[in-house]
Every structure is written in C-alpha cells, then in structure tokens.
C-alpha positions as CSV (number, residue, x, y, z in Angstrom):
1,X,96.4,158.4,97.9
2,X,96.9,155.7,95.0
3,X,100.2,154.7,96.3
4,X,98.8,153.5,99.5
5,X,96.0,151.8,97.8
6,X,98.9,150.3,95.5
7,X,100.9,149.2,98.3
8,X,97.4,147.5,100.3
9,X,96.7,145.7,97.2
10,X,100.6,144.4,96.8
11,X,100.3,143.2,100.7
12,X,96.7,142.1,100.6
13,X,96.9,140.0,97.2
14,X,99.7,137.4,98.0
15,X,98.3,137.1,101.4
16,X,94.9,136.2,100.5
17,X,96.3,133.4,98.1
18,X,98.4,132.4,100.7
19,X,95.7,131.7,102.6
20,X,93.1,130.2,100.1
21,X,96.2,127.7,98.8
22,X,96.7,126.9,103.0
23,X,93.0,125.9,103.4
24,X,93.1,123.9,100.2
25,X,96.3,122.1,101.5
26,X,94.8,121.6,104.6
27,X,91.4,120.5,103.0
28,X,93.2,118.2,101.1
29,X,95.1,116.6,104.0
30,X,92.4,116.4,106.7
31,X,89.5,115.4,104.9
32,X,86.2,115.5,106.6
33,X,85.7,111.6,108.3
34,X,89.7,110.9,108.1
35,X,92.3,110.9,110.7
36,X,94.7,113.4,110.9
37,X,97.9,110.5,110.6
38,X,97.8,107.8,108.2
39,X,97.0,104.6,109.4
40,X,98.1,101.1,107.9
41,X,95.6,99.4,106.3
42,X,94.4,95.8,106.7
43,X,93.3,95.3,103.1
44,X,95.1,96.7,100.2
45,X,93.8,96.5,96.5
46,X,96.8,95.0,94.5
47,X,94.9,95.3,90.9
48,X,91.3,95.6,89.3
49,X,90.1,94.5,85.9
50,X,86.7,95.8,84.3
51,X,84.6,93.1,83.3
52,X,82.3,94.5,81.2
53,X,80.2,98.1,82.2
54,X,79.5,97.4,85.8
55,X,81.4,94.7,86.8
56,X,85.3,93.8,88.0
57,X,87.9,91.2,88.8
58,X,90.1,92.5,91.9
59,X,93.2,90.9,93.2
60,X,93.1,91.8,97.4
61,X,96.0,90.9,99.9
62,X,94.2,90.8,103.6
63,X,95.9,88.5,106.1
64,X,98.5,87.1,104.3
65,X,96.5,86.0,101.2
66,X,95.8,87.1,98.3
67,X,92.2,87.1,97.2
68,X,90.6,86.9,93.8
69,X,87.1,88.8,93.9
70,X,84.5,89.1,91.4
71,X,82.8,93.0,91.9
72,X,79.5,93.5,90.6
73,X,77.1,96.0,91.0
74,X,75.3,95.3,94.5
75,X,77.8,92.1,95.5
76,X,81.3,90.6,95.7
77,X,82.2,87.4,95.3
78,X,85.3,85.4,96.0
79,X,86.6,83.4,93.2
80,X,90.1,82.4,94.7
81,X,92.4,82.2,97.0
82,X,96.3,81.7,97.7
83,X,98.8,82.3,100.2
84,X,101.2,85.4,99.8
85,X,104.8,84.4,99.2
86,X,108.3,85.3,100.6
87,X,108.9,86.9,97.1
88,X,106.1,88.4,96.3
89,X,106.0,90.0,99.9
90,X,109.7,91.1,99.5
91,X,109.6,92.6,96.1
C-alpha cells in the first residue's frame, strides 16, 4: 500500500511542476494584449536620463531620426532633433 502511494507521488510531483513551469513559460511568452510573434517596432528607446524624481531626458530613433525628448509627469516634449547616420546605423 505505501509503495504505490510512493510511486503516485514520484510520477505525480515532477509532472505537476512540469506543468506549472509550462504555464509560466507560456505566460511569460504570450502575454495578455500581445501578439503571439514579435513584431518590429517603429520607435525604439536608445537611452533615458532621470532628471530629477519625475522627470527624464530620452534619446528616440523613429523614422530615421533621432529624437531628444524631455518626459515629465503628464507631457513630452521635444527638445531636438537630428538625422540618423550611416555609422551610427551600422554599428
């Protein structure tokens, strides 16, 4: 009688984790509101700077340029902007 509860608990155990660490793989691809593929993205954050406890400089590349914005807390700004080089593009 104990062995065959052993033996249901040796099965049972590892498949139960395998299927809790499945849905949390699968959670973690297909997140609720997201596609199943990645898709490229139009705008892409290059680097962000805290200004201070709610604000932020960002550096944004959209459409071949390269945009300076100033984040704050309810708005964005656009400080700058320049053109996105051969080099920079490249490497």
């Amino acid at each position: 009688m104990m062995t065959a509860y052993i033996l249901r608990l040796l099965v049972l155990v590892p498949l139960v984790a395998g299927l809790a660490f499945l849905a949390l793989w699968l959670w973690r691809k297909v997140q609720p509101g997201m596609a199943l593929r990645q898709r490229d993205r139009l705008v892409t954050l290059v680097d962000a700077v805290p200004l201070g406890a709610t604000g932020r400089l960002a550096v944004v590349e959209f459409s071949g340029k390269r945009l300076l914005l100033a984040v704050a807390r309810g708005q964005v700004q656009l400080l700058s902007e320049a053109p996105i080089t051969e080099a920079e593009r490249n490497g």
